[in-house]
Structures are given as C-alpha cells and as structure tokens.
N, C-alpha and C positions, 0 to 999 in steps of 0.2 A: 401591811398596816394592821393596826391592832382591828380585831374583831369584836365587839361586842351584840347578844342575843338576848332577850328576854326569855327566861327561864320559869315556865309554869310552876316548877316545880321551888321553887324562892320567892316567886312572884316579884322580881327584880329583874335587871339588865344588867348582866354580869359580861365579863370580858372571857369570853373565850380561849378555852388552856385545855387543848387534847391530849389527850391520852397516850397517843403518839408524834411527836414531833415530826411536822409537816403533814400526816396524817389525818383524816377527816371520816368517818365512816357513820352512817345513818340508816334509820330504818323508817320508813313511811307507809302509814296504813293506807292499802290500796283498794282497789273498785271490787264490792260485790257485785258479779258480773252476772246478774240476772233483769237487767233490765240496761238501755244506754244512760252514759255518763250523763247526770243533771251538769248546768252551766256552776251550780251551786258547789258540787263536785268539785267540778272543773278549777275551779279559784283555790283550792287546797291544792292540786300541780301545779299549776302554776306557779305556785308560793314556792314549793320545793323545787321548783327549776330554776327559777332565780337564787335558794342558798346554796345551790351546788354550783352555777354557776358563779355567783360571787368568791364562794371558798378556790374553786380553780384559777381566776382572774386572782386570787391574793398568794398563788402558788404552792395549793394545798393538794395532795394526791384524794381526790375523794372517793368512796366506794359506797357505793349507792342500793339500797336491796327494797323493795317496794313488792309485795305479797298482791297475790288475784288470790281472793275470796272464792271460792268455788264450790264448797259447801259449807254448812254447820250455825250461818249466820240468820239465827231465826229471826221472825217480824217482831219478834216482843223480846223487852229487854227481863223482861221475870223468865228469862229459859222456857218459855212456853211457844204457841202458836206454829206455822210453819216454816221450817225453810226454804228461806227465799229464794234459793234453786229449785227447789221441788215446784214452790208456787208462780215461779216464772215460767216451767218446763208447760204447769195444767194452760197459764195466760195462752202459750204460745204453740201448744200440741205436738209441742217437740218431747225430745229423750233430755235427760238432764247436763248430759254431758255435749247435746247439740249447743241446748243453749246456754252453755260455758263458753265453746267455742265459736258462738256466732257474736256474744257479748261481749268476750275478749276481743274479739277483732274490730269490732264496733269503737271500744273503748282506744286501742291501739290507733286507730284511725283519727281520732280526736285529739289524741296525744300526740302525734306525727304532726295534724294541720296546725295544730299550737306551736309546732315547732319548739318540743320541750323535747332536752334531751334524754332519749329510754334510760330507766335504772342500769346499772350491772349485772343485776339480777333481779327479776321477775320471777320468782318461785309461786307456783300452786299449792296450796292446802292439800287437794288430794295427790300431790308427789309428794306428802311429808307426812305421811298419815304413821309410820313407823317412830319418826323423831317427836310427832305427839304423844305415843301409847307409851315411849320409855320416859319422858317429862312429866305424864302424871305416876307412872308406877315411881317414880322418885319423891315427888310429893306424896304419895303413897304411906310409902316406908318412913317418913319422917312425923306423919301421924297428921297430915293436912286435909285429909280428903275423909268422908263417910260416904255409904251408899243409900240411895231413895230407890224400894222395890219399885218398877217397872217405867222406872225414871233415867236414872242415872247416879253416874258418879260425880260427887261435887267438892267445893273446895269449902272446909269452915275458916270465913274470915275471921272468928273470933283469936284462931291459934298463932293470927298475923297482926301484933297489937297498931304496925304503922297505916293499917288499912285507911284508905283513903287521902294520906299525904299529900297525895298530888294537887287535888283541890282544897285542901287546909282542912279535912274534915276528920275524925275522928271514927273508930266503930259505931259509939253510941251517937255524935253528930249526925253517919246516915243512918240509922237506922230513922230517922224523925226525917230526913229530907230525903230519903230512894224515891225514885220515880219507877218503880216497880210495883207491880201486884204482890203480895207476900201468900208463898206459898206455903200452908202453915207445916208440910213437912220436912222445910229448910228447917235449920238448927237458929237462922238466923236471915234475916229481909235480905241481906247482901250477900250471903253466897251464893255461889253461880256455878250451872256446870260443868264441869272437863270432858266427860263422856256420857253423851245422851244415846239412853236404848231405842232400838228401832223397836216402834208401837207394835202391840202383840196383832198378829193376823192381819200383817201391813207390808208389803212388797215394798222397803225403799229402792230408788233408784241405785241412791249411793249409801253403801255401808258395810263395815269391815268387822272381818272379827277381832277381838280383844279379850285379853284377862278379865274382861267384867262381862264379857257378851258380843252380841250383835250391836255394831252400833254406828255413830259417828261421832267428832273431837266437837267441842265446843268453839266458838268465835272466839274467844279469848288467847283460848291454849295454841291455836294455831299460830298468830303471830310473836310469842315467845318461841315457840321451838324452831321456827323460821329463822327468825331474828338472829336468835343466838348459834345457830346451826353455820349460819353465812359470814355473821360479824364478830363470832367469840361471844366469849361470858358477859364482856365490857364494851358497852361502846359510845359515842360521842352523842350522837342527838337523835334525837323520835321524835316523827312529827305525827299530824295528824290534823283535821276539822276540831273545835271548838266543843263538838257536840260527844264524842269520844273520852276530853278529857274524865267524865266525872266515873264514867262506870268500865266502859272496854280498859284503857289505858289503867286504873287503879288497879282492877284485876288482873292486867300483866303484872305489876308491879310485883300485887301479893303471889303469882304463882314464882316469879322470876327470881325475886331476890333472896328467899328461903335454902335456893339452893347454890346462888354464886355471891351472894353477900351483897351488902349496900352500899353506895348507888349502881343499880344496876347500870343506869343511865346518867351519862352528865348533863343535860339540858332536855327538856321538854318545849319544843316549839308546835302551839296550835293557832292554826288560821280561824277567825271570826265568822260567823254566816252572812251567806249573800241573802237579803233581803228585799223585800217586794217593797209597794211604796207604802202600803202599812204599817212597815215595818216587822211581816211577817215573815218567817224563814224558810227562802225557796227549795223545794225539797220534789222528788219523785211523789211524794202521797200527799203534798197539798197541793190543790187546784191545780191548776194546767202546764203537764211538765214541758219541761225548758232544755231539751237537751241543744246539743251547739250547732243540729239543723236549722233548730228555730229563726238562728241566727245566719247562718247561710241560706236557709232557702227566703230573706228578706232582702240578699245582697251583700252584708256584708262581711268584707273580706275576716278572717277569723282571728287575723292581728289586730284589727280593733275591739276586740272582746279584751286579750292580754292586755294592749294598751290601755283599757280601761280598769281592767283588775289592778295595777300598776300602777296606777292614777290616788290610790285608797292607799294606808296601811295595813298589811296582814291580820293586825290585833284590833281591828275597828270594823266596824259590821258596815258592807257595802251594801247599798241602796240602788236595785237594778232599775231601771225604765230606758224603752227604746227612747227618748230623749236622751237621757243622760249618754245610753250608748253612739247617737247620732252627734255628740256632740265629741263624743273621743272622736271618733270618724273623723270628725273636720280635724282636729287637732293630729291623727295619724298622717291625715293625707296631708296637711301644711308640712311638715314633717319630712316626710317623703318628696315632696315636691323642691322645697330646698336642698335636700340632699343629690337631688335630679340635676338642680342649678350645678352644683359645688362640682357634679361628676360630668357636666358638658363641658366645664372651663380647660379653655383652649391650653391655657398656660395654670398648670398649679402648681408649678416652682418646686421644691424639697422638704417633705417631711425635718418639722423644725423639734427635734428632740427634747430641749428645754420647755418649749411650749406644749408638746405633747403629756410631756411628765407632768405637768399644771394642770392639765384638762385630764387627763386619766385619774390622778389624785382625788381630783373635783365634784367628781360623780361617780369614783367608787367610794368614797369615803363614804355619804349618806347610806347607798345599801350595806356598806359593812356597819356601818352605826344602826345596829337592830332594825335592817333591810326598808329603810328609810326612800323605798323607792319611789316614789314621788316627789323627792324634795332633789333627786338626780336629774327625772324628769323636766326639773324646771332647771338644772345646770348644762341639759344637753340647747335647752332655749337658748342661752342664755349662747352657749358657744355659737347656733347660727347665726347668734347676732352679731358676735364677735369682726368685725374687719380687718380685724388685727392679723388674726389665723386666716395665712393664705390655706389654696385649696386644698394643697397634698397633704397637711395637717389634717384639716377637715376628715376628709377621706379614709385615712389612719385611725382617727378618734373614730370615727363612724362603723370600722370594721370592728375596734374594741367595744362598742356600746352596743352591737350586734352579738360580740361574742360574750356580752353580761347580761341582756333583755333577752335577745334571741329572736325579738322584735321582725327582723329580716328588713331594717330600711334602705338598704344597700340595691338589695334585688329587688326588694319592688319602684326602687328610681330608678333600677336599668331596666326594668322595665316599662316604666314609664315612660323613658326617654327612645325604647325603641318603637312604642304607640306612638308617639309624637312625631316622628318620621315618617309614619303611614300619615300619607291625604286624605284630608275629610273629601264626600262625593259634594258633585256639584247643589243637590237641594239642600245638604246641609249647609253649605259657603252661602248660600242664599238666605236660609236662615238667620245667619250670622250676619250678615249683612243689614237683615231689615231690623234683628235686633240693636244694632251700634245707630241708624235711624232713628229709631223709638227711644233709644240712651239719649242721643242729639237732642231729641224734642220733647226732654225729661218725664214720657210717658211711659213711668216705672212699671206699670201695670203690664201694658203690651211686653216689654221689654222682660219681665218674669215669663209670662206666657210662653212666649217665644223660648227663651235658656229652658221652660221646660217639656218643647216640645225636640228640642234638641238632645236634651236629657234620654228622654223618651225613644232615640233612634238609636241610641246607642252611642254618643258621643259628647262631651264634657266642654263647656265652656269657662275658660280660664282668665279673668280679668286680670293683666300686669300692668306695670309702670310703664310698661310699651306698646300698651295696648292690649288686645282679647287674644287668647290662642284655641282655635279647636282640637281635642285632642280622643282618642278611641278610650273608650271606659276600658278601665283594668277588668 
C-alpha cells in the first residue's frame, strides 16, 4: 500500500518514492554510549522499529545502519566542553574504551528487552576514524574548512549558502536563533568542527593522528562518513530525536551534500521529546534519570513501556507519569489476556483469508499513513471485539501485529496460559474465598484488601463472566 511520512525537510507528508524500487535503506542517529539509554532515548528506537518494521510488512527489503557514538560527542553544542566519553570514563574510573563497552552492552540489553529488531549494521565512530580524515580532506580541497590554532579544524557554513534548510532557517536566520556560545574565533556562530586537537599537555584517552595533528573527528562528521560508507552517496530516510534536527542533522547536511549533490537525503523523520508532567524534556542531565530499569525494577513488564510510546504519535511530545504508564499496563495485559482466551479455544476452525486481508489492511494502513500507530491500536480493539473472526483468524492477525509492533502478545498469552495451569496453594484459594464473601456482602473495602493481599503473594485475581480465576503473576 501506498506509504506516506512526514518530511522535516518539506514540513509536509509526502508519499513515499525510493530511490530503489522495493528498496528501503535508512540511517538512525544512535546512542552516545557513555552513560545508560534514558527512557527519553529509548522512544526515538522504538519509533524506528516500528518504520522498519512497517516498511517489511508492506514488502520492502530494508537496510538499516544505526552508528554507536564512541567518541567526539562533546557536552556543548559551541565544540567546546568535554567529551562525553572521556567524562563518563573520570564518573565511572574506568578506561574510555571500558566504558564504551560496558555502555554498548547496557544499551544492547535495552534494545533486545524492547524487542526491537538490531540495525544491519552498528558501526563505531572509532572503526571509521579513517573514512572521517579522508571526508574532511575532501571538504578541504573544495575550500570548506579553515583552521582555529590549538583548536581544530572547522567547516565555514557561510560557503554552504542552504545551511540550515532543514529547519527553515537561513545562515543569517541562525546566526540570531544558535543556541551556542559564539566563539569569537569561529568565522561564523554556526560553524562547527570536523577535527578537534587534543589539548596541548593532555594525555587523551582516544586520538589519532591526522593531516592537521593529534586529534579526534567531530560528532557531526562521524555520522556522514558512516552513513554514506554503509548506504552510498544517496539514501532514503534519516531519523533521529527532535532535538538533533536544528544543529547535528543541518551540519550533516552542509558537510554531506557539497560533495555528492542535493538531496543528500529523501526524508527526514524526527521523533518529539518524552516529557515529564511539566512538560519538561526528560533527558540524562535533567533531574532524576530514567533509564528502562526504572521501569523494571517497579515491575513492569518492558512491553508496556513500547505499548505506551505507541499509544502517542512520533511528532507529538509524550507526557510520561507512572500513572499514565500503569494505565498502558492495564490496557497491555487486557490485551494479552484476550489473546490467551482466542489461543485456549478448543475449536478455531480455519484461517479465513478474505477476512484476514480486511484486518491486515486495517491496521497497517494507519502506521503506513505517517506511522499513525495508535489509531492501529484502536483497530487491533476493535478486532477482539469482533465475533465474527473465528479464532484461527484471530491468531494469524495476532502473529502479524506482532510482527508490525513486536509487541510479543502472542508469548506473553502462552505464557499466561501455561501460569494459569499451575494451582494456586491452599492459603491463597482461602483468600480468594473470603474475598467472593466480602463481594457477597458488597464489602468492597475487605474485598480490595484481600485481591491485595493476594497480589502481594505473588498471584493475580482475575474477575470473569464466569466467575474469579487465580492465576501466578507473569
């Protein structure tokens, strides 16, 4: 079916037309791994696991490259301050390359329990340290770049007249709205640099020699010479957080398209900030990080985190609170629990292929209409309600809504339904007992108490049309 995406770069929702037929190929700015993934993070993968998986569900071959940060990504967007490896290595009294690999796998771990499927490629910054020094000697030669003594190498955005495109701005536009310090030996507020020197009488960790010195690539320059090293000169979409588009993402642009022409890129898709109940932007450096233990060492399962990012639009800023998350919760496990029903049925007769092709239509159309994933969410409702669709329909639709969310509702009803076969012990059936008393003698109060002293032991009380069921917490 047709695709349509919203295109930063237009500021419209345009219909999707690649470069290659049947073809999909993307690049996603990925985790500086000096500290674990915020949840904030976390909601820009997710966003890009659902358009790889929609583009495969519409029979696209996709090719996916998603960069680890590893060095170069200072704490300040004026090219100043330190790098956030170096300054994770003093947090943490490691070597810089430990805590590379103790933050990738941290990161890795969170990406696996999300159940999002790995890039294609995961390329390192410092395994491409070569493909950056010959991307600025090119910019070099073309007369982009001047030198700052005991600074570095930088790029003048004035000799790039589309600087700022992407967010509708002009050169002269930022120079009034950078959210930088201006450093007055810039030529200019927005240039930025390609190759920063290592400080004189300073032992970096990580740094290479170059044409210009001792040093390291800039944050910028890394993800162009990635990019284009993995996906060619050209390629279909670049994602990214919100917070990217005005300055990392422009300055790919101006190093990028100088030397393979414009559009480097056919779409630009950037996810919104998850936000607190202020409405402030949850981040590692404002108040109390939120990484996706937070969320597990409270209990919940880490599907209802996705379920809830999923719940929002990509381009609309979500509003986190453990309410709102405990209310996905109920909504996952209703979810799951009907799924459980559909997968005990004795008889579920034959996957009905006219009805299946009705309900697959139905909820992928929304996420392919500019990833409309919550308006699917209410189509997958909308099927349990259905009594129409006997079960092996059901079941079918359910393994393809797995393979578009990735949700997992499949497995966690079979496993559901193999808890529900283990017997509750005798003091819980007791329990449960005095609680359906207390229901009797509409003493709602006892009767809460009670489901949460049940709760409390390790096992879940399930109200049905046929009565209570005990059942062993997932």
């Amino acid at each position: 079916m047709t695709i349509k995406l919203f295109n930063t770069m237009s500021r419209k929702v345009e219909e999707f037309k690649p470069l290659v037929s049947g073809k999909m190929g993307f690049y996603s700015c990925g985790p500086t791994v000096y500290h674990y993934a915020h949840i904030g993070n976390l909601r820009h993968f997710i966003q890009n696991d659902i358009l790889k998986r929609m583009f495969r569900e519409n029979g696209y071959d996709v090719t996916h490259v998603m960069n680890i940060t590893d060095v170069g990504h200072l704490t300040s967007d004026a090219d100043s301050g330190e790098d956030k490896m170096e300054k994770g290595a003093a947090r943490d009294n490691k070597s810089v390359w430990e805590i590379a690999s103790f933050y990738t796998n941290a990161f890795l771990k969170d990406f696996d329990d999300l159940n999002l499927i790995r890039p294609d490629y995961m390329p390192k910054a410092t395994e491409y340290i070569n493909e950056q020094i010959a991307l600025i000697e090119k910019l070099e030669k073309l007369g982009y770049t001047y030198r700052i003594e005991d600074d570095g190498i930088y790029y003048d955005t004035s000799k790039f007249p589309d600087y700022g495109k992407l967010t509708g701005g002009s050169l002269s536009g930022n120079r009034a709205g950078a959210r930088v310090e201006f450093n007055d030996l810039k030529r200019n507020p927005t240039d930025f640099a390609l190759w920063k020197f290592s400080p004189k009488n300073e032992k970096r960790q990580m740094e290479w020699d170059s044409p210009w010195g001792i040093g390291f690539p800039g944050w910028h320059t890394e993800c162009c010479a990635m990019s284009m090293k993995l996906l060619g000169d050209h390629f279909d979409i670049h994602t990214g957080g919100e917070d990217l588009s005005r300055i990392h993402h422009n300055n790919e642009i101006a190093q990028s398209e100088p030397l393979v022409g414009a559009p480097w890129v056919s779409y630009w898709m950037h996810t919104s900030f998850l936000v607190d109940k202020s409405g402030e932007k949850m981040s590692k450096s404002a108040g109390e990080f939120m990484g996706l233990d937070a969320i597990r060492n409270r209990g919940y399962d880490t599907m209802v985190y996705k379920y809830l990012v999923l719940l929002s639009h990509f381009q609309a800023q979500l509003a986190f609170s453990w309410a709102g998350l405990e209310s996905a919760a109920n909504g996952y496990k209703n979810i799951v629990r009907r799924v459980a029903e559909i997968l005990s049925d004795s008889k579920p007769g034959e996957v009905n292929k006219e009805t299946f092709d009705f309900w697959h239509e139905k909820i992928l159309s929304p996420v392919s209409d500019n990833m409309k994933t919550a308006e699917a969410l209410v189509q997958i409702q909308e099927l349990l309600r259905d009594n129409s669709v006997n079960s092996a329909t059901k079941i079918a639709l359910f393994e393809f809504i797995d393979r578009l969310f990735g949700l997992q509702f499949i497995d966690r009803a079979t496993k559901l339904n193999e808890l529900e076969s283990e017997s509750a012990p005798a003091e819980i059936m007791t329990l449960a007992d005095a609680r359906a008393s207390a229901k009797a003698a509409k003493d709602w109060g006892e009767a809460d108490k009670i489901r949460s002293q049940i709760e409390a032991a390790g096992w879940s009380i399930v109200d049905t049309k046929n009565g209570s069921k005990i059942v062993k917490k997932v």
